[in-house]
N, C-alpha and C positions, 0 to 999 in steps of 0.2 A: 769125939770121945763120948759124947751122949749116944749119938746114934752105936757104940761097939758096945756100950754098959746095955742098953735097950735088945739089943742084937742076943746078948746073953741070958737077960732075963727072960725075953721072949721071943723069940726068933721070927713067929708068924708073921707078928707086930709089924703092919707096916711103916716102914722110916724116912721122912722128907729133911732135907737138910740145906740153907745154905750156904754156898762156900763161894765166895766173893775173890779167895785170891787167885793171882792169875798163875802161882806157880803149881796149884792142884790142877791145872786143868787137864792135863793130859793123862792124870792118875783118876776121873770119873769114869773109866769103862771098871777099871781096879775094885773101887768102893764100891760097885753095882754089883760087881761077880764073888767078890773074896768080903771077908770079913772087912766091915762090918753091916755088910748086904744093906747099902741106904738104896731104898726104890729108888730116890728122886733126887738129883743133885741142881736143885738150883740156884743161877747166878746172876743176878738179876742185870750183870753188864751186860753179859752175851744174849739173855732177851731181851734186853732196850735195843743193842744192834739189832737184832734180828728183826725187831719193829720199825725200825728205823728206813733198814734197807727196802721191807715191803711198800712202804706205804712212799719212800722216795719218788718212783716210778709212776706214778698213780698222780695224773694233775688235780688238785681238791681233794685228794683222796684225806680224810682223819682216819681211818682205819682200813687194812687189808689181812684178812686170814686167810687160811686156809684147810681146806679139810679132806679127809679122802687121798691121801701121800698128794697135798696138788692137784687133785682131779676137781674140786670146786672150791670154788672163792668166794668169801664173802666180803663185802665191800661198802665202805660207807663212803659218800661224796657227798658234796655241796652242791645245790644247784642252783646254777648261774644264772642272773636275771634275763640274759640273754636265750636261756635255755628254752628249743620249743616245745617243753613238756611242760614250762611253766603255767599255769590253769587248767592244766587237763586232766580231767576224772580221768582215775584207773583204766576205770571200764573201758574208755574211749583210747586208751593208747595205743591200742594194737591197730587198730583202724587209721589213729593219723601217721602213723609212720611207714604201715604197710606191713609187718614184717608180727612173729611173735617176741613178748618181753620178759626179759627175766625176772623174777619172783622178786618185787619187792615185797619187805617180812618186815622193814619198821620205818618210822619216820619221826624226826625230832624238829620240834618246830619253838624255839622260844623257850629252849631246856624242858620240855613237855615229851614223854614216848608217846606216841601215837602209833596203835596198830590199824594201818588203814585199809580201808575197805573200800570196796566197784566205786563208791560215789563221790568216795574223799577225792577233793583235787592235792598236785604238787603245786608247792608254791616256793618263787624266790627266795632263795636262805634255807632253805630245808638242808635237814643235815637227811640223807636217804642210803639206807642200808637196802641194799639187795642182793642175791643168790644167783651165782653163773656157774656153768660150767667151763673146766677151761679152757675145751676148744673153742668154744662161743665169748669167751672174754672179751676181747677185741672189740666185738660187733655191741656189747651189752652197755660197756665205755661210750662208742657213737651214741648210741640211742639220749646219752644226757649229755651228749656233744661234748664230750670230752675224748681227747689223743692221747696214748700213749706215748711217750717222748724220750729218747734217748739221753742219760745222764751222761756229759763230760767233763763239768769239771765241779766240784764242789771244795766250798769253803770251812773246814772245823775250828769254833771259834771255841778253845777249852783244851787242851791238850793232855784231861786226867788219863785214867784208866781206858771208860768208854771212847772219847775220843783216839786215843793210840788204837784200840780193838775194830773202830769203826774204819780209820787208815788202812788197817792194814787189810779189810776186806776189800777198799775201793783199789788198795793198789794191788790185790787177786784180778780185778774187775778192767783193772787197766784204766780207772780213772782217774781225769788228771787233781791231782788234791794236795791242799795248804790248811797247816795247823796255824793258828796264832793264839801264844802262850806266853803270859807273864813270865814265868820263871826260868831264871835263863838256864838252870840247872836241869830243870826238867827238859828246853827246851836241847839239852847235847843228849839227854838220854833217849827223846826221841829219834835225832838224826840220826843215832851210834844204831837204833831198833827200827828205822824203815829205811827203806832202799829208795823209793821215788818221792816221797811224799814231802813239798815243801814244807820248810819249818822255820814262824819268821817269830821274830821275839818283839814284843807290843801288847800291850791291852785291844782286846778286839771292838771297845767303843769309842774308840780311837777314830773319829773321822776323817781324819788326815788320811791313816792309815788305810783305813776302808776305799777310802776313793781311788789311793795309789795303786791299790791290789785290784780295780777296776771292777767294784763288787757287783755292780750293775748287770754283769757280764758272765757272772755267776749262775747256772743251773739252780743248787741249792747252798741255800748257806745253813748250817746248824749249830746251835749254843750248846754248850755242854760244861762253862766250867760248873760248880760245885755250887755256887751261888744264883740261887732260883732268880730271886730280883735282876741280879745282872742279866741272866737270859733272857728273861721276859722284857728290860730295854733294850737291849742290842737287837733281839729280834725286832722290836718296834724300828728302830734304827736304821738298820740294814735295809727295811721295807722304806722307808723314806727314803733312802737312798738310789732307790731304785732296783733292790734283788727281788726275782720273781718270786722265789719261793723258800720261805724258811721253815727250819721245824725246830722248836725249842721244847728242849729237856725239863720238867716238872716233876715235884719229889711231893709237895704238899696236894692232897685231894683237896682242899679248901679252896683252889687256886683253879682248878679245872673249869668250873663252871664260868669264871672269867673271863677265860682266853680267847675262844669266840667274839666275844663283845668288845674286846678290845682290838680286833682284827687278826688275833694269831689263831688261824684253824688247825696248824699240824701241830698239833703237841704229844710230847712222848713222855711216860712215866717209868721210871724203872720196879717203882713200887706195883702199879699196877701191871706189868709184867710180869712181876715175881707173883702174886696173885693168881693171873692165870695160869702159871707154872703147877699152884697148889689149887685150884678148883675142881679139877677131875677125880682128885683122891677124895673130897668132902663127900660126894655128890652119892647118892645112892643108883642103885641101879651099874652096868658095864660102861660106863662113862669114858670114852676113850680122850675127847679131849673139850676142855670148855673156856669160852673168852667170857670176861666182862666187857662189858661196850658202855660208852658215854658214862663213864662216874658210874661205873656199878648200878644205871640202870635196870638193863635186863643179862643176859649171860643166851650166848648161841655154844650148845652144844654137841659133841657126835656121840653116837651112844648104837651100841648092839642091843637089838632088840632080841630076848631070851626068849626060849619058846613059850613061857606060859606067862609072858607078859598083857597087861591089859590094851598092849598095841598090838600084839597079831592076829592076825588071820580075820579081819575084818575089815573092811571098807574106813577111810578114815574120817569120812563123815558121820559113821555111827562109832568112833572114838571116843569117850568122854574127853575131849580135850579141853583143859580149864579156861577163862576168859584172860587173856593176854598171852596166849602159847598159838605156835605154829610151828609145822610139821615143812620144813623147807626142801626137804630132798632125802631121796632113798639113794644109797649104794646098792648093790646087788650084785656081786662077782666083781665085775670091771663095768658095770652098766651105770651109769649116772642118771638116775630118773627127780624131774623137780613134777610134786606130785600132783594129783584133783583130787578130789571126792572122792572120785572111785575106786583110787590107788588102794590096793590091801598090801600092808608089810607081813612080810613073811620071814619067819626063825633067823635069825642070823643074819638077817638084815644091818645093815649100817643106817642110821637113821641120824639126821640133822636139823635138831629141836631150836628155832626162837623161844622165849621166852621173860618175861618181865620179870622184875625181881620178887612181885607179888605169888608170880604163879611158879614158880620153882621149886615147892614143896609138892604139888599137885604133880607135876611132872616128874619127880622125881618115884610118887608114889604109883604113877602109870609106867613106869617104867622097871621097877621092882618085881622081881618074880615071885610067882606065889609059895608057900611053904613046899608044895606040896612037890615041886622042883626037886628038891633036895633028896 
């Protein structure tokens, strides 16, 4: 209703709205085209799944985006003490592995961004974000000796909203998957609404229960009911118990910096989904789409470069680019370039910006076309 009153008053007006329930959803192409023309329908269930699913796939993965319709990914992992990249200057990584590396653009070390440079080494525990292409994906995962892994059976411990939506993509996916939900009411409304997906009625800190459903054995398990605290022990839980890999649902930002240190690295925010849902519209300049990463430190965005922006037609080492920003890849037609120095972006470019949350005013204003555009 705000957004149809707004629509009226001024039509230009751009309008973001979120609409949580699940029976609008097949009426958001509606709301986009016809009155009351909302830009932006977000819901922040359907981005927690959609984070959820990227980042399932990805072993140590805390976050996977993507940009380019899927043409590059950007990727943050943990790396493993094991890892042989553990002490190796930048510089030197092309050399020990033989091969070229994909653009690492940040690195988090003890909740600290570090934008690292030829001489920084990686060390054990680093949380490391870097830029692939995605034909190259595969080979950019070995380089920090991690596999790619096929999901087959995964455990939903929460049977709300997100959990049923998250179901019912795995049983698209053909994977094999059990809810466990308190409520036994909920738990016939989910049988009556999925067709494969077990439905067992229990508390999911239930150790009995856990050990019977052989959680061990489990791909992933994931917390979802409604109560934060509950997730954040069951997922403790579950990992004593022996499940490889959990990813627990978080609502409070005050809790994120935590979870790390507690040993839970996958965590999913539906808040901070809905966030980057509304980031691109803030953002000055053609901003087509932008994440927040690690608690709102920095934001990686894609952004069309305009012709009389302060990015074209020059080499991007004579860019004024601010201290905490990088330049991690050009689009160009269908071309996917991750860039050097020498690279010049040119008009219409697709450009894919790191940056810290200090230097985002600065990039936003390098990115700005000049009056004289108009």
């Amino acid at each position: 209703m705000a957004c149809l009153v707004a629509n009226i008053i001024s039509p230009t007006t751009k309008k973001l709205a979120r609409i949580r329930g699940a029976d609008y959803d097949k009426y958001h192409d509606t709301f986009r085209e016809h009155t009351p023309h909302i830009d932006t329908l977000i819901n922040p269930e359907i981005e927690v799944v959609k984070t959820i699913d990227r980042i399932m796939n990805v072993p140590g993965a805390v976050d996977v985006d993507e940009f380019a319709e899927g043409r590059v990914k950007f990727v943050g992992i943990h790396l493993d003490k094991s890892a042989r990249l553990v002490g190796v200057r930048l510089s030197e990584i092309s050399n020990k592995i033989g091969k070229k590396i994909p653009l690492i653009a940040a690195v988090i070390r003890d909740e600290e961004l570090i934008i690292p440079r030829g001489n920084d080494r990686l060390l054990a525990g680093d949380l490391v974000y870097f830029i692939s292409e995605k034909d190259n994906y595969l080979n950019s995962l070995a380089i920090f000796d991690k596999q790619m892994e096929p999901i087959r059976s995964v455990l939903i411990i929460g049977g709300g909203n997100i959990g049923f939506r998250l179901a019912n993509l795995l049983e698209e996916k053909a994977v094999h998957t059990k809810i466990i939900e308190k409520d036994p009411d909920r738990c016939a409304q989910l049988a009556e609404r999925l067709n494969k997906t077990v439905i067992l009625h229990g508390d999911g800190s239930d150790q009995e229960l856990l050990r019977e459903e052989n959680i061990q054995d489990m791909d992933v398990v994931i917390t979802l009911t409604n109560d934060e605290e509950t997730n954040i022990l069951t997922s403790l839980l579950v990992k004593r118990l022996g499940a490889v890999k959990t990813i627990t649902k978080i609502s409070k930002f005050s809790y994120l910096p935590l979870m790390s240190m507690i040993g839970l690295e996958q965590v999913v925010s539906p808040r901070l989904s809905a966030v980057n849902s509304i980031l691109q519209h803030i953002r000055r300049g053609k901003v087509l789409s932008a994440k927040a990463i690690k608690n709102e430190l920095a934001e990686i965005m894609e952004a069309v470069a305009l012709e009389t922006a302060d990015v074209v037609g020059k080499p991007i080492k004579k860019i004024a680019i601010p201290k905490g920003a990088l330049i991690t890849g050009i689009i160009r037609n269908d071309t996917v370039i991750i860039p050097s120095g020498e690279s010049v972006i040119e008009p219409n470019d697709r450009i894919i910006i790191f940056a810290t949350r200090q230097a985002i005013p600065k990039i936003e204003k390098i990115l700005a076309v000049k009056l004289e555009y108009f």
